[in-house]
C-alpha positions as CSV (number, residue, x, y, z in Angstrom):
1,X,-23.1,16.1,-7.3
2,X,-24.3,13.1,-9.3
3,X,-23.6,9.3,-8.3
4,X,-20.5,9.3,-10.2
5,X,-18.6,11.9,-7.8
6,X,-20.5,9.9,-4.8
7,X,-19.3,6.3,-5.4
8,X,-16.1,4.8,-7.4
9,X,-16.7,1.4,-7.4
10,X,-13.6,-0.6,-8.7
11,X,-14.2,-4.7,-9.5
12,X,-10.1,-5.7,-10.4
13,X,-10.0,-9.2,-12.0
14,X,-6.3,-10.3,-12.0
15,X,-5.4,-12.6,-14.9
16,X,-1.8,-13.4,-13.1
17,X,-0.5,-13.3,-9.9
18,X,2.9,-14.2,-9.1
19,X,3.8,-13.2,-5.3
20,X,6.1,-13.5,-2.4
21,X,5.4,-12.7,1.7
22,X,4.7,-9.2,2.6
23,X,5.8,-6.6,4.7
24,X,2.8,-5.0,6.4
25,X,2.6,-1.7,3.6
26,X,-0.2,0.8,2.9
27,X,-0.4,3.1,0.2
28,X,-2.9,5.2,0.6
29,X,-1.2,8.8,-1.1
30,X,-1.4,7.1,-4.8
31,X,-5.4,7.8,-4.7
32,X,-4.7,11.2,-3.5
33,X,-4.9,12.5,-6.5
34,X,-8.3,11.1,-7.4
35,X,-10.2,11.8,-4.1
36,X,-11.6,15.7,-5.4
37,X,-14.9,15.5,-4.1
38,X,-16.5,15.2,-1.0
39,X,-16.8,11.1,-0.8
40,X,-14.7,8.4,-2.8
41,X,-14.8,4.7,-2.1
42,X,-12.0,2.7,-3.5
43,X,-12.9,-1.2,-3.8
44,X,-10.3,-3.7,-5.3
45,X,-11.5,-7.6,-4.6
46,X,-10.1,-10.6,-6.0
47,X,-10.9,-14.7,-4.9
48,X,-9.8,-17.5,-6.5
49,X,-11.0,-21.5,-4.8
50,X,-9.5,-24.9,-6.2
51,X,-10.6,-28.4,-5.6
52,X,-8.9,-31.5,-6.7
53,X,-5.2,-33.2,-6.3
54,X,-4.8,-29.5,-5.2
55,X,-6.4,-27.5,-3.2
56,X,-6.1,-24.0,-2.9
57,X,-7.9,-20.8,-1.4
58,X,-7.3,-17.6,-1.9
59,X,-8.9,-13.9,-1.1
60,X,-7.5,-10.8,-1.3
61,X,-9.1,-7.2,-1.1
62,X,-8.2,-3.8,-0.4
63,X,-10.4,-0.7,0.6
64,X,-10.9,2.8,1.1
65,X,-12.6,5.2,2.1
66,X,-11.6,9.3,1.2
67,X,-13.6,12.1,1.8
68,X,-12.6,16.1,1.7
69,X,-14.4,18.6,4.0
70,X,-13.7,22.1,3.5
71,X,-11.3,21.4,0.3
72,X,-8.5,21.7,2.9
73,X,-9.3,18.7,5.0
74,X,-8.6,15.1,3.5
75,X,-9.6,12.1,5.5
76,X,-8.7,8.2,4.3
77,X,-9.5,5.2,6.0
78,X,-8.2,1.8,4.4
79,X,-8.1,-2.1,5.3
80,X,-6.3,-4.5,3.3
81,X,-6.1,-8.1,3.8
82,X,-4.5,-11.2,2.0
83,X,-5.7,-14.8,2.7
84,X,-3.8,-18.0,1.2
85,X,-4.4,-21.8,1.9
86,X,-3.0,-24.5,0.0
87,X,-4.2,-28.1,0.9
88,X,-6.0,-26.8,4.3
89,X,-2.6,-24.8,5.1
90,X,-2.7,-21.3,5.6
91,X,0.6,-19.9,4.5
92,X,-0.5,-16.1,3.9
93,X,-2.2,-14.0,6.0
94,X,-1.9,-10.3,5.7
95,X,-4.3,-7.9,7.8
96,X,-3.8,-4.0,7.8
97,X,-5.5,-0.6,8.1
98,X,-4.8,2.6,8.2
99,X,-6.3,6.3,9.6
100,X,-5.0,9.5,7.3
101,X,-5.2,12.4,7.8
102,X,-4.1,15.2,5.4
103,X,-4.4,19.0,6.2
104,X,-3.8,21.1,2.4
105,X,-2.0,24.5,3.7
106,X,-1.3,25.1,0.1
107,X,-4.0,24.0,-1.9
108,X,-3.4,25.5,-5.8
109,X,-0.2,23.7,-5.2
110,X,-1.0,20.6,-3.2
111,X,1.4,21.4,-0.5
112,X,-0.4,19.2,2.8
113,X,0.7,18.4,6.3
114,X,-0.3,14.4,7.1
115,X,-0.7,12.3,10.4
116,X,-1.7,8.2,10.5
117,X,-2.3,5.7,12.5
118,X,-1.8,2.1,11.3
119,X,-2.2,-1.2,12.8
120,X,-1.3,-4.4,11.1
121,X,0.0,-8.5,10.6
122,X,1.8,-10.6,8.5
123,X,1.8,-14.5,8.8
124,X,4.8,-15.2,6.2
125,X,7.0,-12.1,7.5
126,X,6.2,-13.6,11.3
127,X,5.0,-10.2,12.7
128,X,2.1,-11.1,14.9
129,X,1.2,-6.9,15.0
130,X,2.8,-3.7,13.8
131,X,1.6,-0.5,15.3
132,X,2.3,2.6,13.2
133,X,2.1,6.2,14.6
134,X,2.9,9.7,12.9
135,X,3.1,12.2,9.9
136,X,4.9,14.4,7.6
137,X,4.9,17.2,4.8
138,X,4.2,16.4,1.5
139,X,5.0,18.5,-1.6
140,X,4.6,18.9,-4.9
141,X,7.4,19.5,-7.0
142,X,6.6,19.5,-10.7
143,X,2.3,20.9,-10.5
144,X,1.6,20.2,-14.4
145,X,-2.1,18.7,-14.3
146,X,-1.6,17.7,-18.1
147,X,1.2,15.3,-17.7
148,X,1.4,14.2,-14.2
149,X,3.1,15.4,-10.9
150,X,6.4,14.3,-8.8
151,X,5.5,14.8,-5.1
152,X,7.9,14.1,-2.6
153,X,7.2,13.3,1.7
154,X,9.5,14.1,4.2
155,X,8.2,12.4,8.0
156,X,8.6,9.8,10.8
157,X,6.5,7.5,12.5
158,X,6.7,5.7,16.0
159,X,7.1,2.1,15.4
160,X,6.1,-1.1,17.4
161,X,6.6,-5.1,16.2
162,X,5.8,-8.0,17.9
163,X,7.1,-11.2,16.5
164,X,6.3,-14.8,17.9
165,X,8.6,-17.3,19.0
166,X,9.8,-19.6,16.0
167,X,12.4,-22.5,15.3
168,X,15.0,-21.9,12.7
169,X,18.2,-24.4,12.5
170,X,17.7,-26.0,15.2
171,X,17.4,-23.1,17.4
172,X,14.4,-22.0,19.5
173,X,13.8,-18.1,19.3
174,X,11.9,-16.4,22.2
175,X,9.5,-13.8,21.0
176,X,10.3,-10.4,20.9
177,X,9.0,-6.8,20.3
178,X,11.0,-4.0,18.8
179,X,9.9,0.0,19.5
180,X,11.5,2.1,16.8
181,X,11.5,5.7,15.9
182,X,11.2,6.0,11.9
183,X,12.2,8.4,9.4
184,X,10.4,8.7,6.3
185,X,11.4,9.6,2.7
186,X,8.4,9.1,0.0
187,X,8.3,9.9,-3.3
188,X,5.1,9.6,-5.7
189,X,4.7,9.9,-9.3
190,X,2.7,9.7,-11.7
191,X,3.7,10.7,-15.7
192,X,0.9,10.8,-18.9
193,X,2.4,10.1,-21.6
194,X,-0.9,10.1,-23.9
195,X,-4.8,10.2,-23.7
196,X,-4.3,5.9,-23.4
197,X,-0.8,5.2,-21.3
198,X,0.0,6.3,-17.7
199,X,2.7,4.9,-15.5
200,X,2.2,5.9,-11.9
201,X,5.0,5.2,-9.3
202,X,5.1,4.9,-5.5
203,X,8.5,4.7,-3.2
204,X,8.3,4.7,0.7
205,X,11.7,4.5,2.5
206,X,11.8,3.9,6.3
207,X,15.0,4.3,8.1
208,X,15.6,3.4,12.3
209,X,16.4,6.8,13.6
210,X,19.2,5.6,15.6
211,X,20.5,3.1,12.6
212,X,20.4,4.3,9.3
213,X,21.9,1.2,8.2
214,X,18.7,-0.2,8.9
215,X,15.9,0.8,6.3
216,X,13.0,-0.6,4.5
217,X,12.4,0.3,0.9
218,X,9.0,-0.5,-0.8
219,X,8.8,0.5,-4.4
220,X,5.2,0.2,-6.6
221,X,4.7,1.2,-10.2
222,X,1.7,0.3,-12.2
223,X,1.7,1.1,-16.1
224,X,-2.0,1.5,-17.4
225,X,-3.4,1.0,-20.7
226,X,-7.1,3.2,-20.5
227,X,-9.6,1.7,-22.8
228,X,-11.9,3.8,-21.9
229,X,-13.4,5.8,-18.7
230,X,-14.6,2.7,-17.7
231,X,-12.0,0.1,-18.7
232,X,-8.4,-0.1,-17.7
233,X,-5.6,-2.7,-18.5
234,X,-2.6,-2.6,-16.1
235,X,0.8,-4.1,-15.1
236,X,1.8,-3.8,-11.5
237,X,5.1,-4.9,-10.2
238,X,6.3,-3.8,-6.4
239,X,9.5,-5.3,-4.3
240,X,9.9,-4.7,-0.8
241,X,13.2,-4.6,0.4
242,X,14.9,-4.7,4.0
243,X,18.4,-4.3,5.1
244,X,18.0,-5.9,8.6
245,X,15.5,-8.1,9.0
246,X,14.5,-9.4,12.5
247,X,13.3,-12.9,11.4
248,X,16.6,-13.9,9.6
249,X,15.1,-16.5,6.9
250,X,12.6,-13.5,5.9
251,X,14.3,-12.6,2.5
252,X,13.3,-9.7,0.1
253,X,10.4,-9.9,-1.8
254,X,8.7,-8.8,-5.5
255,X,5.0,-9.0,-6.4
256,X,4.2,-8.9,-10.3
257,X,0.6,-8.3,-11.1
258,X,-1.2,-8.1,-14.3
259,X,-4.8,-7.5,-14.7
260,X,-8.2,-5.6,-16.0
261,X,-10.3,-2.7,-13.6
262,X,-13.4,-1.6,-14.6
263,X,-15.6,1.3,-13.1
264,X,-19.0,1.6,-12.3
C-alpha cells in the first residue's frame, strides 16, 4: 500500500465566501465513497486576517479521519470548527465532531448499518451545546460505479440542546434545554457526467418524533471541475432550513462557496 492510499492530504483555498450562521451539521457519508483503504485523512483549512479601518479574523477547518478494518467495518472521526471576528468581536463560532460508525452487511452493494455520536456549538444560532446520539440503514439504490450512485438513509437520533439566556424586544429569555427524539431521512448523490464534471449532492432531513411539523432540512451540492488527479475547481452552495426554531430571530440560512483543492 503506497503513501497515496495512506494519506489524502487536501489544502482548499477559497477564492469567495459568502455565508450566514450555522446550524451545528456534519457530513461525514459524502467521503464514504472515497475511504476504500485501510486509513484516509481528510484535511480542508482555510484563514483569512485583516488589519486596517477594518479588522477581521477568520479560521475555518474541517477534519477526518476514516479507516476500514475487515472491509466490513468503517470507522470516521471528524471535528469541524468556524471562527469569525470583526473589529475584536467574535460573531461566529462553530465547534463540532462526530464518532461513525458503519457496519457493511452487504458489501458488493454498499448496503451498511451506522451509529454516531456527536457533540457540538454554535455562537450565531445561540446553542451553547448539541448532543447527538444514534443510527440508521443506509442503502444504495442505483450501484453504477461509472456514473455515480443515489443512496438513501433511513434513522433517528436522541437529541439534546442547550441554549443560553438572551434579550430579544425587550424581553429577557431564561435559558433552556430541549431533549428530542429525531427521525432521519438522508439522501446522497453523486452523478459523473464526464472524465472532467461531477456534481455530488447531500440532503439530511431531521423531524421531532412527536411533531412532524417540526423538521430541519440541510441540503449540500458541490459541482467539480477535475483538472487533474491533483487539481480540482468547485462550487459549493448548502442552505439549512428550520421550521421551528427555538431562538425566534434565528432565520434560515444559505452558504455559497467557490474555490480550488489540490491533493498531495
Amino acid at each position: 500500500m503506497n503513501i497515496k492510499h495512506i494519506l489524502s492530504f487536501i489544502i482548499t483555498a477559497f477564492f469567495f465566501n459568502f455565508s450566514s450562521s450555522s446550524q451545528t451539521v456534519i457530513n461525514t457519508e459524502s467521503n464514504l465513497n472515497k475511504i476504500d483503504s485501510t486509513f484516509h485523512l481528510f484535511i480542508d483549512g482555510m484563514g483569512d486576517y485583516k488589519k486596517g479601518n477594518l479588522d477581521f479574523f477568520m479560521i475555518k477547518s474541517n477534519l477526518t479521519v476514516g479507516s476500514r478494518v475487515k472491509g466490513k467495518n468503517l470507522l470516521r472521526l471528524t471535528f469541524s470548527n468556524n471562527y469569525q471576528k470583526f473589529n475584536g468581536n467574535a460573531f461566529k463560532n462553530n465547534i463540532s465532531g462526530q464518532f461513525r460508525y458503519n457496519y457493511f452487511y452487504n458489501v458488493e452493494k454498499h448496503h451498511s448499518i451506522f451509529s454516531f455520536i456527536q457533540i457540538g456549538k454554535s455562537m450565531r444560532s445561540l446553542i451553547n451545546r448539541r448532543f447527538l446520539a444514534g443510527g440508521g440503514v443506509r442503502k444504495r439504490i442505483t450501484p453504477s460505479k461509472n456514473t455515480g450512485y443515489f443512496d438513501i438513509a433511513l434513522g433517528g437520533f436522541y437529541e439534546n440542546e442547550s441554549y443560553p439566556s438572551y434579550k430579544f424586544q425587550e424581553v429577557e429569555f431564561t435559558p433552556k434545554t430541549y431533549n428530542n427524539l429525531r427521525l432521519t431521512l438522508n439522501v446522497f448523490t453523486r452523478l459523473k457526467f464526464n472524465t472532467h464534471w461531477n456534481l455530488v449532492t447531500v440532503m439530511y432531513s431531521q423531524w421531532k418524533s412527536s411533531r412532524l411539523k417540526n423538521y430541519r432540512i440541510f441540503f449540500d451540492t458541490t459541482l467539480n471541475y477535475i483538472i487533474s488527479k491533483r487539481a480540482t475547481i468547485f462550487l459549493k452552495f448548502n442552505a439549512r432550513v428550520q421550521s421551528e426554531p427555538y431562538i425566534p430571530f434565528i432565520t434560515n440560512e444559505t452558504d455559497t462557496l467557490i474555490g480550488f483543492r489540490v491533493n498531495i
